[in-house]
C-alpha positions, 0 to 999 in steps of 0.5 A, a space after each residue: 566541274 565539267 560534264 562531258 569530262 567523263 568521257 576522259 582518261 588522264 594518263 600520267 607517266 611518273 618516274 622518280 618523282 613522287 613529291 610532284 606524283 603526289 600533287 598532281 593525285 591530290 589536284 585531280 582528285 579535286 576535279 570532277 568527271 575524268 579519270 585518271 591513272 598515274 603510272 609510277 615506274 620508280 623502284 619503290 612505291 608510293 605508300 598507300 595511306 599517301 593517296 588511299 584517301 583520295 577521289 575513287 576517280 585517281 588511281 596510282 599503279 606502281 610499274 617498275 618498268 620503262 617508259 614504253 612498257 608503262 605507255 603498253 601497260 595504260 592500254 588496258 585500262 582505258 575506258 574511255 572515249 578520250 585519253 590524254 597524257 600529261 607530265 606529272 608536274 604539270 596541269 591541265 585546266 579542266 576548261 580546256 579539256 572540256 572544250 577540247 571534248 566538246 569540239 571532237 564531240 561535234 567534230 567527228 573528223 577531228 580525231 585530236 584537240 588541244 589548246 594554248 600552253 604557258 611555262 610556269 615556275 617558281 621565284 622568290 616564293 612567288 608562281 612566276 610565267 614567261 609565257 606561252 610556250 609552243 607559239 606555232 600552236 596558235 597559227 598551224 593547221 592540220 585540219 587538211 583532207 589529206 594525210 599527205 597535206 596534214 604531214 607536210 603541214 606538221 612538220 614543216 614547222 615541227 612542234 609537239 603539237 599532239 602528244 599532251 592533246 585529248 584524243 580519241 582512244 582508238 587513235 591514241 593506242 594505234 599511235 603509240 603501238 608502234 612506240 611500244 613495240 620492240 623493235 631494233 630501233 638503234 636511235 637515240 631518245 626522242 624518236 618516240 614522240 616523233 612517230 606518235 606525231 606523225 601516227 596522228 597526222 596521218 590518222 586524222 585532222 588535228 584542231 587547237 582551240 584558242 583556250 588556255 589548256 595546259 600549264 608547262 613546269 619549269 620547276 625542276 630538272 627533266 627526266 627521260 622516264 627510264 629509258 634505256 640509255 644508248 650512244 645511237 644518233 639522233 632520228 634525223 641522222 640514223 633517217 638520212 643515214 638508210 638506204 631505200 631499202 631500210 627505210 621501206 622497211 621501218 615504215 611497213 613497221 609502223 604503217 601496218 599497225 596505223 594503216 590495216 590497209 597498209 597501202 603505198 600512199 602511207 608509206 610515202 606521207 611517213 616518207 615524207 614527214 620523217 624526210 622533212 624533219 630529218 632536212 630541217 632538223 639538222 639545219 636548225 641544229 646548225 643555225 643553232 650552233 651559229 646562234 650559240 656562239 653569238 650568245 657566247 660573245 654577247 655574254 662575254 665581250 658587251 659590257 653590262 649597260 649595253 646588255 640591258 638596252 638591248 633587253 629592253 629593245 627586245 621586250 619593246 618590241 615583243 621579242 622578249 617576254 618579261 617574266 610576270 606572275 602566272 596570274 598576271 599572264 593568264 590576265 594578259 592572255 584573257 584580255 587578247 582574246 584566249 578563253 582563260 578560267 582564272 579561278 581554275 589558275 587560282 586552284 591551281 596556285 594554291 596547290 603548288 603554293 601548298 606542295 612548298 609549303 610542305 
């Protein structure tokens, strides 16, 4: 379907799941060009004749192992310029993976590209959307010179912003090495994503396009992949809670695997970042909480006609997104200018229309 998508590697981390692992097979095995590996951690395997019949371009491993152990396991089967990763109930548009490939294609200084993404699920038989999802994609920038700036600039305003991003593969791997190794981290889940994060804010320039790129599910519960369950605290508090020397330490661990050079201006754009997120991470968890109990009187104290005038004065006013269908969303976001291939929506409508069905 697209050209330059042979230089791609889809790697889909799968656990636990393999009715939405199985859709996603058959969907890409529909698509021309990438390559994809899904990599099912689940105690039982996948039977063959499930996916044996499929495109010679998808490939399903069966690795019970962790989360990371699967991430350090796709290392070694990537053969490709790009390598993106991508949920197991979720969809890439291949219009989106193409244009991300082309810009790094004409963008040598742009080590990771991406696009806009909307929520997904499904209501009354029908694929419904609340929007896009990950808002500040559309207005953050981390096309700066220096690392330090690119840093300060992520995570001043703190999304997922690269993790499900095409990426060249020689950063990919350095970013996600130090995710995999085993070091005697006591955090709790989350950090993983945080220093990928970071690694690639550090490691190059970051463009999103404005492309409807990734479609998010909301179907069903999420999942922590395996991962080892622990009572440690969360990043920003474990980060807050070291001493210099401590911290001097964690970043040498991830900065001699990034930067070989492994000079002090590395360890203080990860200082940086990691310091910036802790502050800001703890205050919106308070805001948070505040917020949290004005919902709670909202809920419980207004009474119903009240409810719905201030509903429709937050739709009014763009604070609050009608849900539509994925369809008419998509529409929407074509007519204000993102480039959107609907026929793409379509397909990928019928495959998840399909997978109820059955």
């Amino acid at each position: 379907m697209q050209k330059n998508l042979s230089e791609l590697t889809i790697i889909i981390p799968s656990f636990n799941r393999q009715n939405f692992a199985l859709r996603s097979l058959r969907y890409w095995s529909e698509i021309n060009g990438p390559t994809v590996h899904l990599i099912d951690g689940s105690a039982v395997p996948i039977e063959p004749q499930e996916y044996d019949q499929l495109s010679e371009k998808v490939h399903y491993h069966h690795v019970e192992e962790i989360l990371y152990e699967r991430l350090k396991y796709s290392f070694s089967i990537i053969d490709t310029v790009y390598v993106v990763m991508l949920g197991d109930d979720e969809f890439h548009l291949p219009t989106g993976l193409s244009m991300a490939v082309e810009f790094l294609e004409e963008n040598k200084d742009f080590i990771s590209c991406g696009g806009r993404a909307v929520e997904f699920g499904r209501r009354d038989s029908e694929i419904v959307s609340n929007g896009i999802v990950y808002h500040k994609f559309a207005t953050i920038r981390l096309d700066h010179v220096h690392p330090l700036e690119r840093i300060s600039a992520h995570f001043n305003e703190y999304q997922p912003y690269c993790v499900y991003n095409v990426t060249r593969t020689e950063e990919w791997i350095k970013a996600f090495t130090p995710v995999v190794k085993k070091y005697d981290w006591k955090i709790s889940y989350g950090w993983d994503e945080l220093i990928f994060e970071i690694s690639i804010a550090y490691l190059g320039k970051v463009k999103h396009l404005p492309v409807l790129y990734w479609l998010r599910s909301s179907e069903g519960t999420q999942i922590h992949n395996n991962l080892i369950k622990n009572s440690y605290p969360p990043f920003p508090q474990w980060w807050m809670s070291l001493d210099n020397c401590e911290k001097k330490t964690f970043l040498e661990q991830i900065t001699k695997i990034i930067d070989c050079e492994q000079s002090n201006m590395s360890n203080e754009c990860l200082d940086k970042g990691f310091s910036l997120y802790s502050k800001k991470t703890i205050y919106q968890r308070l805001l948070s909480l505040v917020r949290s109990q004005i919902l709670y009187l909202y809920i419980n104290c207004l009474p119903n006609q009240m409810k719905r005038i201030i509903r429709n004065l937050r739709i009014k006013f763009g604070l609050l997104s009608p849900q539509q269908s994925l369809m008419q969303t998509s529409a929407n976001l074509k007519a204000k200018g993102i480039s959107v291939d609907l026929e793409e929506i379509q397909i990928i409508q019928n495959h998840i229309n399909n997978f109820y069905k059955t």
